[in-house]
N, C-alpha and C positions, 0 to 999 in steps of 0.2 A: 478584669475582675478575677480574683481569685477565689474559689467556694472552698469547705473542708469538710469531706464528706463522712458520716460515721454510721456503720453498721455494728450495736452494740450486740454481743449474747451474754446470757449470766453470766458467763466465767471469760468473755473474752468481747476483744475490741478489734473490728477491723476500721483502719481510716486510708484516706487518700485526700490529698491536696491538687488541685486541679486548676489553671491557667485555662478560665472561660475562651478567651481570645483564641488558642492556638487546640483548645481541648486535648492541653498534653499534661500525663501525669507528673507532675512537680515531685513528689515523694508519696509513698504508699508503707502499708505495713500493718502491720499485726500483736495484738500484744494477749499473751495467753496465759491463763492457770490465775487469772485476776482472783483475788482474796487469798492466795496462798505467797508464802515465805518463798516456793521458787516461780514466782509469774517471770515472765522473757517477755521481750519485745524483739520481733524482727523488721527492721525499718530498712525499706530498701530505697537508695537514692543513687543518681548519676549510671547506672547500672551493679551498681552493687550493693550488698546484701550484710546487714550489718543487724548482729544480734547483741543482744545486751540483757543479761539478768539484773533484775532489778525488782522488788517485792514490790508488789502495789496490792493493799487489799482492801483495795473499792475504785471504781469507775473513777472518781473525780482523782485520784494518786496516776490512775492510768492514763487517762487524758493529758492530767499535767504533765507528767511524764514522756510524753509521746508528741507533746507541743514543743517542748523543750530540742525533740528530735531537726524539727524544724528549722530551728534558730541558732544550731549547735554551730561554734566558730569552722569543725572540722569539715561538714560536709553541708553546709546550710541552705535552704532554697529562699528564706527571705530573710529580712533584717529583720524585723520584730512582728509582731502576731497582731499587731493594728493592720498588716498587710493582705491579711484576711477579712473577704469583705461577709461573707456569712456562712453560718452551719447549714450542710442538707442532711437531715437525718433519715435511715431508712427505718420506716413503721411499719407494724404489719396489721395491725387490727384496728380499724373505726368505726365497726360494726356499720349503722343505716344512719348514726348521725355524721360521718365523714364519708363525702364521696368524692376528694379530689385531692390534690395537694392543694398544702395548707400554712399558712405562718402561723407558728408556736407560740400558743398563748396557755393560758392558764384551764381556757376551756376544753383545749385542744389535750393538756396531763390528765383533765377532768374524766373525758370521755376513755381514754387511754385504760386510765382505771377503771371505770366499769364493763371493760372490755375484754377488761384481766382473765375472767374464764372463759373466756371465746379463745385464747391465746395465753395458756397460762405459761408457755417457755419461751413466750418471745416479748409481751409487753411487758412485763413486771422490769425488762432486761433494759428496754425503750426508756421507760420513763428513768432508771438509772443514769442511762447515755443525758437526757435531755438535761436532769437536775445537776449533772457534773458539770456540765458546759456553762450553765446559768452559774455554777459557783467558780469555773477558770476563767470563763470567757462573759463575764455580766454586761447585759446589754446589744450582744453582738444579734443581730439578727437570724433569728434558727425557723428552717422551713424542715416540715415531716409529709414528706413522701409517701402515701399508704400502699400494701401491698394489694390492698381489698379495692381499691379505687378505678381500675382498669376495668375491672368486672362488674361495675353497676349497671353497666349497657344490656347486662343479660336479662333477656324476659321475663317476667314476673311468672309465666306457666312451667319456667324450667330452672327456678333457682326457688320454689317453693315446694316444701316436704309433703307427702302425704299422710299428715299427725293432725291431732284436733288443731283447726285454726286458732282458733285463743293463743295458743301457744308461740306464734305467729305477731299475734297484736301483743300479747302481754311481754316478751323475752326477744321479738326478731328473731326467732328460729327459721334460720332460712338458709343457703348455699350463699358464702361470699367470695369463695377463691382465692387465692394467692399468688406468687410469684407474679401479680401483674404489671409489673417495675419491668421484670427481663423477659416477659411475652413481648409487651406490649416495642421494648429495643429492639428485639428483636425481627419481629414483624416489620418494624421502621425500617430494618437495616436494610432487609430482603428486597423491599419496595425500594430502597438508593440501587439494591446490585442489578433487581432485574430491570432497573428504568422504566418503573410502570406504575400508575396511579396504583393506592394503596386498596382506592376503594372498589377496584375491580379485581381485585384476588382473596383466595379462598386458602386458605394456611391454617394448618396443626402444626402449632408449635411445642414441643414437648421437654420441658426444663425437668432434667433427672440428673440429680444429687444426691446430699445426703437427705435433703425433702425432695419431691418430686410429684410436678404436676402438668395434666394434660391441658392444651388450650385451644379451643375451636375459634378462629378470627377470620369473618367477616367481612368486608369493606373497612377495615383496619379496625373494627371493633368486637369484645369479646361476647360471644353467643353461648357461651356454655365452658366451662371449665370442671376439672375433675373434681376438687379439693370443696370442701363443703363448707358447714359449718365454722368448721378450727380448720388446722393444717393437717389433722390427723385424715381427714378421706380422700378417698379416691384409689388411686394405686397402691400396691404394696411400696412401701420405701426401705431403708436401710434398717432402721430399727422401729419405724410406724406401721403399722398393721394396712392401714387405706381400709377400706371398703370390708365389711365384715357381715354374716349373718347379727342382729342386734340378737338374739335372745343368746348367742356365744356368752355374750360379756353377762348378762342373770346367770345362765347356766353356770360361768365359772366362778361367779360373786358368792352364788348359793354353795354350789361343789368345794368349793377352796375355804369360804370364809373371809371372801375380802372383802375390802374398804371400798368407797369411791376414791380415792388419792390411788391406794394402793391399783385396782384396777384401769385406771388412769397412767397411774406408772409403767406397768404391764404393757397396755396397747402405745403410747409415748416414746418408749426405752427400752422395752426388751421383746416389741415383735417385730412385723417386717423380712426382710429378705436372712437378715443375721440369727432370727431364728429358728426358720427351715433348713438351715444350713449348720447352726450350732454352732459358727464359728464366731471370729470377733466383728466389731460390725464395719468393716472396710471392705466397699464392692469390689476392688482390686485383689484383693486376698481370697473373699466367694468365688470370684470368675475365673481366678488364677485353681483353686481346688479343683473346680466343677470340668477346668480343660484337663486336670490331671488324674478325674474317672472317680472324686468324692461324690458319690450319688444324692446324699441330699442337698449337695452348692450346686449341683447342675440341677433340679429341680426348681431349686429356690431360684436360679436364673433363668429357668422358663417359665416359672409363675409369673415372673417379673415382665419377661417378655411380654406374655400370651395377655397378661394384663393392661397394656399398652397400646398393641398391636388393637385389642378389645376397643381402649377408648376412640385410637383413631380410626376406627371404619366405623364408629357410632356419628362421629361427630361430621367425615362425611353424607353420612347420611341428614344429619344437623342442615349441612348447611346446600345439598344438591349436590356435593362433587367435594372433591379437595387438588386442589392445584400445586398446592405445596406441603410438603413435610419438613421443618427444622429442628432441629437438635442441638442443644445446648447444656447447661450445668457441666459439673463438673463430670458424671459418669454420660455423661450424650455426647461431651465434647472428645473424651478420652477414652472409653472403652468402645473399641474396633467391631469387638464379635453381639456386642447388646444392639449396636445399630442395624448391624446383619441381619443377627436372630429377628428380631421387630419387623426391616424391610419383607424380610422370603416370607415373613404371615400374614404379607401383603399383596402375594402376586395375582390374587385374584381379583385386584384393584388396578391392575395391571405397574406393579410398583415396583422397579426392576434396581437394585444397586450394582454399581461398579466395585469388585471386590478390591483394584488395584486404586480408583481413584479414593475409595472408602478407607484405603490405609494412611491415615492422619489422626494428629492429636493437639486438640486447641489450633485446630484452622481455620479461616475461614474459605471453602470451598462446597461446591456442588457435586456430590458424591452418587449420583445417579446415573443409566447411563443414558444412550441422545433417545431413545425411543422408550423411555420409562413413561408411561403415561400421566406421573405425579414428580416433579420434581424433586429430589431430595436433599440439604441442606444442612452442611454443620456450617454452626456461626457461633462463636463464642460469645457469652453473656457480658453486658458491661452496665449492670444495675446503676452502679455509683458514677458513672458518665450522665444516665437517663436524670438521676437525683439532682448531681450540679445543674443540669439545664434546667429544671423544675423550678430549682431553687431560684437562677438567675433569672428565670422569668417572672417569680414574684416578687422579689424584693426591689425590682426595675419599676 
């Protein structure tokens, strides 16, 4: 069985092609600056890396475009696209009427949209991905992976706000979570490495990228997670504000004279870690400043920290203890000194890292050392592996 996995954003398409039987990447890639005159695609196959400019201005031009990568005589991984037996798509928002993976139906776009302000940068992007597919690919079987779907497990006393309940029954204003696609891998993986039932260990899993969120797991299920409502709480992220005094955003609505959009914008796109620091918003370039004595990039990297560090000894607390700590996304996996900074605001947990074992990037290793009383863990994320298994498990 071969699945084709697509994570869409407004301006960009991530896909991967996946061999259920052997779960080895077929071809992968990426196609970027989608609606504009220079969109690129980078398609990587066989071990190489192969870019191509090519204008595609909408989803369905970049799909087809990207299929075509597929079946191309040069470097090709099947004879025709009937070789494909169905789409896993990555979702992020089904509010309380989606709690699981799901096969893609018409109800399934339904919900999608009225979902739209719970997630206004990520489903408008979704339902794009889905409608291109139904016009390349008609008929073919399409499963949507939610990201919120991981996180229904959490208690109704700890993903409920303290706002008049009405609000609750009339809109589902409530905490639903995210990234629970690569907690939830994640978690999976650590239970194959440490060879031990899933349902006797206690793990903070911590995905930090350019979104970033805390996850408190259970006997492999999730009890509390950072991210709330939308993807905008919890932690500070890149350019998301996380977690804020609520009367900030009046104060500056009134002060300034903004909008809802435009205040939305603000906390969205231009707060977060890139704006204590002033610079552009890549964590590589903050952490690369902040070591070289710029005082507000090294603030902005210990806000980020101390933010963190914050949720996992809450979420110990959550769950009686934590057995394990893992790290993944793209800044968990690869910046050295954010895993450091986070561990040492943890030794009173008795949370001990290896500085020599902790120097890796996109490993999978145990980065603590033998008498750390918490395990510590990078393990690289692999969302789009977790989606094709979803996927082949429903349409089977």
């Amino acid at each position: 069985m071969k699945i084709l996995v697509l994570n869409c954003g407004s301006s960009s398409l991530k896909y991967q092609l996946i061999n259920m039987e052997t779960e080895e990447i077929m071809a992968s890639g990426k196609y970027e600056r989608i609606g504009e005159k220079e969109a690129f695609i980078t398609h990587k196959v066989n071990g190489k890396k192969i870019k191509i400019d090519n204008p595609a201005y909408n989803h369905t031009e970049a799909i087809e475009f990207a299929l075509k990568q597929l079946i191309n005589p040069e470097y090709k991984v099947i004879d025709n696209l009937d070789e494909i037996n169905a789409i896993g798509h990555r979702l992020v928002h089904g509010g309380e009427k989606i709690t699981e993976s799901v096969i893609i139906d018409e109800n399934v776009i339904k919900v999608l949209k009225e979902c739209t302000d719970l997630a206004p940068l990520h489903n408008p992007a979704c339902i794009l991905g889905i409608e291109a597919c139904k016009n390349v690919m008609p008929n073919k079987p399409m499963v949507g992976v939610f990201d919120t779907a991981f996180h229904q497990s959490i208690p109704k006393e700890r993903y409920i706000y303290p706002i008049p309940y009405e609000y609750y029954e009339k809109y589902s204003v409530r905490k639903y979570g995210f990234h629970g696609t690569s907690h939830m891998f994640v978690s999976q993986r650590l239970a194959e490495i440490e060879n031990k039932p899933i349902e006797n260990m206690k793990i903070v899993t911590c995905h930090l990228g350019q979104g970033s969120s805390i996850c408190a797991i259970q006997g492999g299920k999730s009890v509390d997670t950072s991210m709330g409502l939308t993807p905008l709480g919890g932690i500070p992220m890149v350019t998301r504000s996380g977690d804020i005094d609520p009367s900030i955003v009046l104060y500056l609505m009134k002060k300034e004279n903004l909008s809802v959009d435009e205040m939305e914008n603000i906390l969205n796109k231009k707060s977060g870690i890139q704006a204590i620091s002033g610079l552009v918003p890549d964590f590589r370039e903050i952490e690369a400043a902040a070591n070289e004595g710029n005082e507000k990039a090294k603030i902005a990297v210990q806000n980020f920290e101390y933010s963190i560090s914050g949720y996992i000894a809450k979420y110990a607390a959550a769950m009686g203890g934590v057995d394990y700590i893992i790290f993944t996304g793209g800044v968990g996996e690869n910046q050295i000194n954010i895993r450091k900074g986070i561990c040492e605001q943890l030794k009173f947990m008795g949370v001990e890292i290896d500085e020599e074992l902790n120097n890796i990037r996109s490993e999978e290793k145990l980065v603590s050392k033998a008498n750390s009383a918490v395990k510590v863990y990078v393990i690289p994320t692999n969302e789009e592996l977790m989606i094709a298994k979803e996927t082949a498990r429903l349409i089977k």
